[in-house]
N, C-alpha and C positions, 0 to 999 in steps of 0.2 A: 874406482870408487865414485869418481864426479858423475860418470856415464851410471850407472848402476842408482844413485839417488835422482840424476835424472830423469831416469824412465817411469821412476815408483810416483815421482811428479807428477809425470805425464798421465799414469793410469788414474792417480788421486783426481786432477784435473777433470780426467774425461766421467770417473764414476760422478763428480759435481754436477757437470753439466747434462748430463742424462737424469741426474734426481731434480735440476732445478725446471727441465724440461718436460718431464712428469707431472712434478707438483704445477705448472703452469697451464698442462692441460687437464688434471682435475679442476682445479680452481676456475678454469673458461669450460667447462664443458658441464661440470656442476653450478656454474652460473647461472645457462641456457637452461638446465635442468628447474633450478629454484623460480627462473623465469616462466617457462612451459609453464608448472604447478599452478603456479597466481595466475595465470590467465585462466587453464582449464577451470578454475576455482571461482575467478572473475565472471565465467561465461555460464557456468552455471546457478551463478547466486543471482546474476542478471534475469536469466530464464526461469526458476523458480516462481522470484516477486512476481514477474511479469505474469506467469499463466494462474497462479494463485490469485490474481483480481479475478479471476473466474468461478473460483471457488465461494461454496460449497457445493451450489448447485449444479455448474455446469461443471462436470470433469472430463467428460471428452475434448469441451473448448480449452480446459487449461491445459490439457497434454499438447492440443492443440497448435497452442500459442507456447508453449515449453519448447515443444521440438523446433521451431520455427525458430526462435531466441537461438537455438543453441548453433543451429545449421547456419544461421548469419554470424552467429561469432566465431567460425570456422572449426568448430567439433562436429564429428559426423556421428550419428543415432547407433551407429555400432560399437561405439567407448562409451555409451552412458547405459544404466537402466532407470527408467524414472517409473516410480511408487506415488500411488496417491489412496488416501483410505478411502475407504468402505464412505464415509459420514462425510467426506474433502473438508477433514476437518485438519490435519496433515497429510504432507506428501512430502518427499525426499528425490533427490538425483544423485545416481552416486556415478561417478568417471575414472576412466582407466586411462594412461596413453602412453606408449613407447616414444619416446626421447631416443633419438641418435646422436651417438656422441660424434665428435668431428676428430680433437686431438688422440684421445683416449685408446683410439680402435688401435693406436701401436700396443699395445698392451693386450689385444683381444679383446676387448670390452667396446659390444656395438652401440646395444641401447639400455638405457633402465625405466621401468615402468615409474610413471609418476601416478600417483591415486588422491580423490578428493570426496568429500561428499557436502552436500547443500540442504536445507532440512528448513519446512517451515513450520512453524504451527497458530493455527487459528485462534482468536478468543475473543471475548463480548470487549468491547471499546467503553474504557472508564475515563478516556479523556480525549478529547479532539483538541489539536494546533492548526484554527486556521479550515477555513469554508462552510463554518457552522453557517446555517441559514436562520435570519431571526424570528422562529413562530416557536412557541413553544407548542409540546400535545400531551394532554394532561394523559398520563401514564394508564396503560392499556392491557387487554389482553384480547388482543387483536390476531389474524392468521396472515400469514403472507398470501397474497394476492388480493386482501378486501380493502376498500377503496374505504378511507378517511379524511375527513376534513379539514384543511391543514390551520383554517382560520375561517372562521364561524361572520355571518354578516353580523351587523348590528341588530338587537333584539334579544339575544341570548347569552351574552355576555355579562360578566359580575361588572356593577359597575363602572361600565366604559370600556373590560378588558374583554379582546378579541382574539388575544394570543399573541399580538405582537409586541415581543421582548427591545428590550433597549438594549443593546449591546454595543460597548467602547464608547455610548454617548447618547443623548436623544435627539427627538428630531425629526423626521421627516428626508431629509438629505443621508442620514448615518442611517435609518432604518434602510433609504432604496437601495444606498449603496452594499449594503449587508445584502439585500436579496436577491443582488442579482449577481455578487460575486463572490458573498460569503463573508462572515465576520475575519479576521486576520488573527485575531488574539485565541488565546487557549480556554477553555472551558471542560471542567469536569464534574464527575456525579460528586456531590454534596456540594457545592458552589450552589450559590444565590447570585440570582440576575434580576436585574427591574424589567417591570412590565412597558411597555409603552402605550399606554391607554389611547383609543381612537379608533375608525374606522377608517382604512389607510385609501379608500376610495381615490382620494386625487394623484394617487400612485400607481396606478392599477394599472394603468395605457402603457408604461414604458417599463415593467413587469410584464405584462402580456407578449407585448412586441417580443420582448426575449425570447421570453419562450417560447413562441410561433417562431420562431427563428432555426428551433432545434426539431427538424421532420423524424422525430421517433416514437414509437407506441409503446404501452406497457411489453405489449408481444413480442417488438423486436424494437429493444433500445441496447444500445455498445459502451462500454466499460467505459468510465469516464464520462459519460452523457452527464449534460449539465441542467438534464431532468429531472435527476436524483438529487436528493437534497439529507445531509445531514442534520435532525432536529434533535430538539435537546427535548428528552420528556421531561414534564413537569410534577410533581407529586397531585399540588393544584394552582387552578389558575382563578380560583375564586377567591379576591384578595381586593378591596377597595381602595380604586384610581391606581395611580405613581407605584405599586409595592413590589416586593423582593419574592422570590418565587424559588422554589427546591429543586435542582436539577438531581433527579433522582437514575437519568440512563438517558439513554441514544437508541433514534430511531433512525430507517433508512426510509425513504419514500421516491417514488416517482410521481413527480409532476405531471397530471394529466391536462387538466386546464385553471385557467383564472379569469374570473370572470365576475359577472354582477346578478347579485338575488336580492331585488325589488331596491337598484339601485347603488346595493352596499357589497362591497369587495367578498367574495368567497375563491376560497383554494381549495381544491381535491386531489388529490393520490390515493397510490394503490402503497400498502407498506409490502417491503422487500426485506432480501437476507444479501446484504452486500459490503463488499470489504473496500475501508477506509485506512487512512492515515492516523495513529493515533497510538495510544498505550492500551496496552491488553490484558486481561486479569482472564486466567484460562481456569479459575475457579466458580467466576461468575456464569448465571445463566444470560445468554445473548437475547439481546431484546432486539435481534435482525441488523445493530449494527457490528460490524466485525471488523476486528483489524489482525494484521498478521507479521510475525515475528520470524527472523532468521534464529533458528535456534542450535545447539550444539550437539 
C-alpha cells in the first residue's frame, strides 16, 4: 500500500513539475513576445513622426526618411507597408513580425506573429509651445511660395508699430533673444500679445549674422532649418504705441534675408506649408502652419 501511494506521488510530483515548467516558458517566451510588440510599435511611431516633417509636400522624402527610420531601428521594409494620402495630409505604417519562441517550441509552438500599426494625421496649428518668432503678420491670403514681409521699415507703420510683438517681456534684449532662438512660452489663436513699438535697427547685425550662418535657399532648405520661422498672424497691427494685438492663426515663413531699406531694419520671406510642434484642430482651414498628431 506505502509502495503503491508512493508511486501516485511520484507521478503527481512529476505532472507539477512539467505544468510549472510550461507555465514558465509561456510566461518568458510571452514576455519576449510583449517585448518584440513595443519595440516594432516603438520604431514605427519613431519613423512616422520623423518622415511626416516632410509632409504635405514632399511625400517621396517622407517615405524616404520613414524607411530609413525604420531600417536603423532594426525592422526590415518586408514586415511593414507604409501608406501615405493622396493630399500627405495622413499616412499610416502598419508591421507584422514572427517572434521565435525559445522555451515553448517543447510543445511545438515556434513562432507567433506580433502586429502593430502607427497612424498620423495632419491639421492647422491652434497653438505653438516654444520657438514662436517675435514679428507678427497681419492676417493674409497669401499663396505658398510669394515672398512677404516679415517687418516693414519705418514709415509705414501705425504709430511706431513695425510688427515687432513683446513676448514674455519688453525690451530690446527679450525681443533679440526671441528672434534668434524663439519665444519659449506657449501662444494660441485668440490670445492677445503687446506690440513692441520701434524700429529694432540697432538689432539687425547680430540677427543678420545668424542668419548668414544658415547656407540654405527657399529651393533647397532641410526640415528643421532655422530659416523657417513660426509667426503668429495678427488680425491687425494698426493699434497706437505699447497695444495688445489678436492672434488670430499661424504662419510658416522662410527667412530669405535681413537687411536695411533707407537705413531701417526690413525682413522678407517666402510663406510655406510646414509642420511644427503644437496642438491641432483638424477642422480648421491651415493657414501653411501644420502640426501632426499620433492618432488611433
Amino acid at each position: 500500500m506505502l509502495k503503491k501511494t508512493s508511486g501516485n506521488i511520484t507521478i503527481l510530483v512529476s505532472f507539477v513539475l512539467v505544468l510549472i515548467l510550461v507555465s514558465l516558458a509561456f510566461v518568458t517566451d510571452f514576455g519576449v513576445i510583449y517585448a518584440e510588440k513595443a519595440k516594432l510599435i516603438k520604431a514605427m511611431d519613431a519613423a512616422i513622426l520623423a518622415g511626416g516633417q516632410a509632409l504635405p509636400e514632399n511625400i517621396s522624402e517622407a517615405r524616404s526618411v520613414m524607411e530609413t527610420y525604420l531600417i536603423d531601428n532594426g525592422v526590415g521594409l518586408d514586415q511593414v507597408t507604409i501608406w501615405i494620402a493622396d493630399d500627405g495630409m495622413s499616412a499610416s505604417i502598419t508591421g507584422t513580425k514572427d517572434v521565435e519562441h525559445v522555451f515553448a517550441k517543447v510543445i511545438g509552438m515556434t513562432t507567433t506573429e506580433v502586429n502593430g500599426i502607427s497612424k498620423i494625421q495632419l491639421g492647422a496649428l491652434v497653438s505653438v509651445q516654444g520657438g514662436i518668432r517675435p514679428f507678427g503678420v497681419e492676417a493674409f491670403d497669401f499663396s505658398y511660395g510669394d515672398q512677404v514681409v516679415l517687418k516693414s521699415g519705418a514709415g509705414d507703420g501705425y504709430s511706431g508699430n513695425y510688427g515687432a510683438l513683446a513676448l514674455g517681456g519688453t525690451g530690446g534684449s527679450v525681443l533679440l533673444d526671441n528672434a534668434l532662438y524663439g519665444y519659449t512660452g506657449e501662444i494660441a489663436i485668440g490670445d492677445w500679445v503687446s506690440t513692441e513699438p520701434g524700429n529694432i535697427v540697432s538689432l539687425l547685425k547680430y540677427m543678420k549674422d545668424y542668419i548668414n550662418t544658415i547656407p540654405e535657399t527657399f529651393d533647397n532648405y532641410s526640415m528643421g532649418s532655422d530659416r523657417i520661422w513660426t509667426l503668429p498672424l495678427i488680425r491687425s497691427l494698426e493699434v497706437e504705441g505699447r497695444d495688445e494685438v489678436e492672434v488670430v492663426g499661424f504662419g510658416q515663413f522662410f527667412v530669405e534675408d535681413i537687411g536695411k531699406v533707407s537705413g531701417k531694419a526690413t525682413f522678407t520671406g517666402r510663406f510655406i506649408q510646414y509642420v511644427s510642434p503644437g496642438d491641432i484642430d483638424f477642422d480648421r482651414v491651415s493657414t501653411g502652419a501644420l502640426g501632426m498628431k499620433l492618432v488611433e
